[in-house]
C-alpha positions as CSV (number, residue, x, y, z in Angstrom):
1,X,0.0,0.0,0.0
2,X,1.4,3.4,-0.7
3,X,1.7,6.1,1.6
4,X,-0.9,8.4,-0.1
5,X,-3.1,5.5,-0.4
6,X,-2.6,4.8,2.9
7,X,-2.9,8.1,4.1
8,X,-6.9,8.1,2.4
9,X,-7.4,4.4,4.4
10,X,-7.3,6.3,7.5
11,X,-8.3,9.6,7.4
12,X,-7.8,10.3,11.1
13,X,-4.4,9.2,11.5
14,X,-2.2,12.0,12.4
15,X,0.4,13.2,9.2
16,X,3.1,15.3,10.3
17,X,6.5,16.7,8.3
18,X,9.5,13.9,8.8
19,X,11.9,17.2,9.4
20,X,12.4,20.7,9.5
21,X,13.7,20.8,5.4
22,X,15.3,24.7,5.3
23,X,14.7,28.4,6.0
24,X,14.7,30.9,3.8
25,X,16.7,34.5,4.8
26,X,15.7,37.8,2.8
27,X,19.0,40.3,3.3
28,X,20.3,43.4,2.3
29,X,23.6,42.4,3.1
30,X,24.1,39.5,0.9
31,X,27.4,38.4,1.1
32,X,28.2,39.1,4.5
33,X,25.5,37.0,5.6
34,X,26.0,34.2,3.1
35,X,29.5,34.5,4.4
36,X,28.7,34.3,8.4
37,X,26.1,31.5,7.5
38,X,29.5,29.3,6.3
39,X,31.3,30.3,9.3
40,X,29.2,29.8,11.7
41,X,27.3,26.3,10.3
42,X,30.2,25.3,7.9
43,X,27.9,25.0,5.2
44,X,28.6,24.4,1.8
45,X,27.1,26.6,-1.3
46,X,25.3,24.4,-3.4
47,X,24.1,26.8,-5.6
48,X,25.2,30.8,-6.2
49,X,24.4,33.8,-8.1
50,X,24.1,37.2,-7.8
51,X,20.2,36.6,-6.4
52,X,20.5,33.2,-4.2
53,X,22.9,30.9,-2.2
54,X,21.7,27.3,-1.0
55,X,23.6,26.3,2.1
56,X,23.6,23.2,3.4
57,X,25.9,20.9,6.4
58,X,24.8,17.5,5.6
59,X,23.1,15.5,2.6
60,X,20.1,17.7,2.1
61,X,19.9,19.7,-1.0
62,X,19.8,22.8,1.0
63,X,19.5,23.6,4.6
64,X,20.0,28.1,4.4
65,X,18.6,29.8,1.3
66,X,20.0,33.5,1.4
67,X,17.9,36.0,-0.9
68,X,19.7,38.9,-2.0
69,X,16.8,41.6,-1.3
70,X,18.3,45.1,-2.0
71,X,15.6,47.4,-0.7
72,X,14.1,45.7,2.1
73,X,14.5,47.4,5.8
74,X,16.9,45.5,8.1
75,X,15.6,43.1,10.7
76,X,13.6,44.2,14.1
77,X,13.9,42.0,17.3
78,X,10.1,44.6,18.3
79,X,8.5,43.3,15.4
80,X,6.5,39.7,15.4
81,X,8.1,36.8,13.5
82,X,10.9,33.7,14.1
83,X,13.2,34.9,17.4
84,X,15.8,32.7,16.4
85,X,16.6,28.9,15.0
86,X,18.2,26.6,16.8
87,X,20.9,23.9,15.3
88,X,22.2,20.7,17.3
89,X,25.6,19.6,17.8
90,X,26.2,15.6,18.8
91,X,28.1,16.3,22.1
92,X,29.4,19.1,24.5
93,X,32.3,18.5,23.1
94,X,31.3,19.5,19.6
95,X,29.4,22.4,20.7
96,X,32.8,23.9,22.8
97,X,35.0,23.1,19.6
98,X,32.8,25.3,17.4
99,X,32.5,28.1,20.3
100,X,36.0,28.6,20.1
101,X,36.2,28.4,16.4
102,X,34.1,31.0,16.0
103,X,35.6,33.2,18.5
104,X,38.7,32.9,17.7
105,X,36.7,34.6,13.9
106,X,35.6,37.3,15.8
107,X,32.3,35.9,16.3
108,X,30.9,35.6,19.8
109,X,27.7,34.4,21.6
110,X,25.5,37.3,23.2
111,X,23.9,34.8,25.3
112,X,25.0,31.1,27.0
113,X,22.2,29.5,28.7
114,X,22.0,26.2,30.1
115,X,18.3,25.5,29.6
116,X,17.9,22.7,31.7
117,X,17.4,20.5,28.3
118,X,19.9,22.1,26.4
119,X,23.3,23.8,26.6
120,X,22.7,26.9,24.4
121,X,25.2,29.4,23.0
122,X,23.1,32.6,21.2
123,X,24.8,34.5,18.1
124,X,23.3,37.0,16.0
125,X,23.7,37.2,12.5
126,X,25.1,40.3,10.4
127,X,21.1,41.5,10.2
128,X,20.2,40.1,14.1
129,X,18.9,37.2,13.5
130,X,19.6,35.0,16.2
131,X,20.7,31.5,15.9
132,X,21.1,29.4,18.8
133,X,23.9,26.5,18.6
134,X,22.7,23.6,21.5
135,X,23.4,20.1,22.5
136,X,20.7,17.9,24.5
137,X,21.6,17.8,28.0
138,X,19.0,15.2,28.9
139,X,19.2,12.2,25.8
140,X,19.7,9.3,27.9
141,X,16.1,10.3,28.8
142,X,12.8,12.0,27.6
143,X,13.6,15.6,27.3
144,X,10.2,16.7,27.6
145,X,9.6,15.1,31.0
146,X,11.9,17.9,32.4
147,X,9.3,20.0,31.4
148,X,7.3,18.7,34.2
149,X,9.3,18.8,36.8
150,X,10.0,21.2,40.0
151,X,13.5,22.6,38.7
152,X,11.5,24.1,35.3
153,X,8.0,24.8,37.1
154,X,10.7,28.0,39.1
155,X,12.5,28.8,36.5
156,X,11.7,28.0,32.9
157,X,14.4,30.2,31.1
158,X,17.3,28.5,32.4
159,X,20.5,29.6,33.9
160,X,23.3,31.7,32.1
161,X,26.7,30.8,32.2
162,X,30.2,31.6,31.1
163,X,31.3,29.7,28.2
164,X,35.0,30.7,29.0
165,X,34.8,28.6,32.3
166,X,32.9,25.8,30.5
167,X,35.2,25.6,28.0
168,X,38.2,25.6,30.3
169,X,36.2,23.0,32.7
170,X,36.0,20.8,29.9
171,X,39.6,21.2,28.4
172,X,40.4,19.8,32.1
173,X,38.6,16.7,32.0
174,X,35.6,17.9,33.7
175,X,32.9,14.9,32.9
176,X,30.5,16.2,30.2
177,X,27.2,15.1,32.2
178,X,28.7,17.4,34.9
179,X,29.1,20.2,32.6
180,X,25.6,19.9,31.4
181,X,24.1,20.4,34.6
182,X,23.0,24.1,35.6
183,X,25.2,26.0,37.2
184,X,28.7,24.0,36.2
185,X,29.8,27.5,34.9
186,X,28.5,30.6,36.0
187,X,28.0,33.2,34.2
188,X,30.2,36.3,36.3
């Protein structure tokens, strides 16, 4: 049976996207985004001219379209839309590696928080846009059952801290699962 045909067989049965496919980024400042978008993600341009760029990190087509939008008005954290997209690295130790990459380009977080769930470091792009680079703190169980506990029910943000001291803690041989808690490296 066929997925479409099997998809009319039950009408009731719940049909949801297998993945988040891409994003789509309207700019004024073409190249210097299409630029930080390959720093920051390592992405490779699939596809360029003097309109559009395809980015992409892995084996989908493309993950980052950049349009090149000459007159439109730069990007306004006060107006509604997206706050910011997230990307996930497979360890701490990933997630450190590319921290200090990028800062050692001149490119630094405005925010590390330590969700509870996630370990997040906050950049903003050349127009604001903020992309959050994270790793799961909690895989070896459900994530959203921390959602339900005490620990978010006071504090549902999470808890900044210092990427410096993480990165140093973890340079040291600091156990990763320790790391991940909240709190392993506050912020000053």
């Amino acid at each position: 049976m066929s997925n479409s045909t099997d998809a009319q067989a039950n009408p009731g049965r719940r049909i949801a996207p297998q993945q988040m496919a891409h994003m789509v980024i309207k700019t004024h400042r073409f190249q210097e985004v299409v630029e930080w978008y390959k720093t920051v993600l390592q992405t490779d341009v699939v596809f360029q001219n003097e309109r559009v760029v395809f980015l992409t990190f892995d084996d989908e087509h493309h993950r980052i379209a950049i349009a090149h939008t000459p007159d439109i008005q730069s990007y306004s954290p006060g107006q509604c839309g997206i706050d910011h997209v997230a990307y996930s690295y497979g360890s701490l130790g990933e997630l450190i590696h590319t921290y200090e990459r990028l800062k050692a380009a001149n490119i630094v977080p405005h925010w590390c928080i330590n969700h509870g769930p996630t370990t997040s470091f906050y950049y903003k792009d050349p127009d604001g846009i903020r992309v959050e680079l994270q790793v799961d703190n909690l895989a070896a169980v459900d994530p959203r059952a921390f959602f339900g506990t005490d620990v978010f029910a006071r504090n549902s943000v999470g808890v900044d801290f210092d990427p410096d001291v993480l990165a140093a803690k973890f340079h040291a041989g600091v156990d990763e699962a320790e790391l991940m808690k909240q709190g392993s490296a506050p912020a000053a």
